[in-house]
N, C-alpha and C positions, 0 to 999 in steps of 0.2 A: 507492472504492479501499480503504478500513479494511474494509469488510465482509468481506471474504475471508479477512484475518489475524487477524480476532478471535473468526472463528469457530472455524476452523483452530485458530489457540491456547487457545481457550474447549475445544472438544470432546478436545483431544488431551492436557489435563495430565488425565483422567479417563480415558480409551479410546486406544487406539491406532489410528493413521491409519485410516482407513475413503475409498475410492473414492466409492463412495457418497454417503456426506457430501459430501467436497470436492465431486464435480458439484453436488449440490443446490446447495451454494454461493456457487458459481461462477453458478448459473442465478438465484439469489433476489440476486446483488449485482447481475447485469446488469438482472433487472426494477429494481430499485430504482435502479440508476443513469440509466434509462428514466425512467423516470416523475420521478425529481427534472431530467431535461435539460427533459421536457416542460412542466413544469413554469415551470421558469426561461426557455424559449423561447416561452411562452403569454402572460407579463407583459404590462400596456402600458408600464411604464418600471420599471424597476430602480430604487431606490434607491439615492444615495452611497454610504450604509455598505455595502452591498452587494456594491457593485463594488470598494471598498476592501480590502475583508474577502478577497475572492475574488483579487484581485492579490495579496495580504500571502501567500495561502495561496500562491498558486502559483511567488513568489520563495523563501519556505520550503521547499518541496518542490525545488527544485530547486539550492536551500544543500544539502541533505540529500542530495539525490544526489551531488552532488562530493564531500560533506564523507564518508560512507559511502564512498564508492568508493574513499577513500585511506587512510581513518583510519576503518573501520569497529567496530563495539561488538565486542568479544569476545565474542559470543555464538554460538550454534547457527545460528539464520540468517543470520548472514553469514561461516558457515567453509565453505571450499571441501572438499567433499566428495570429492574426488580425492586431495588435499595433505593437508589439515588446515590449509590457513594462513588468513591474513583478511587482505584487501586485496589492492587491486593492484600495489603497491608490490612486494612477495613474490614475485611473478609475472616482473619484469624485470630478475631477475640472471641 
């Protein structure tokens, strides 16, 4: 899931958006998200920490999505490209 925006953000403060790129991207995050599921479904047992690590992640991730969707960073990717505004809040007057 980070593959995509760091690539994105790596190639783009140097060049400007390229097609190109992003597919490769988008192709080389999917292998890699392959091969890490196949990966972790081939184990004979997980580890604690593991599973721990991976729960901690996926409550994060999904803090980060409410907490962004209301109260998003003043940045470029999260301004609405229509507007110019950030959040949703913006959206329901």
């Amino acid at each position: 899931m980070i593959i995509i925006p760091v690539i994105f953000y790596s190639y783009t403060i140097f060049a400007e958006e390229n097609l190109i790129i992003d597919v490769l991207s988008f192709i080389f995050a999917v292998i890699i998200g392959q091969l890490v599921s196949y990966k972790l479904l081939t184990f004979k047992k997980l580890s604690k920490n593991l599973k721990l690590i991976s729960l901690v992640a996926l409550v994060i991730l999904a803090l980060a999505f409410v907490v962004f969707t209301f109260y998003p960073p003043q940045i470029q990717l999260f301004q609405d490209p229509n507007t110019g505004e950030y959040g949703i809040f913006n959206h329901l007057h």
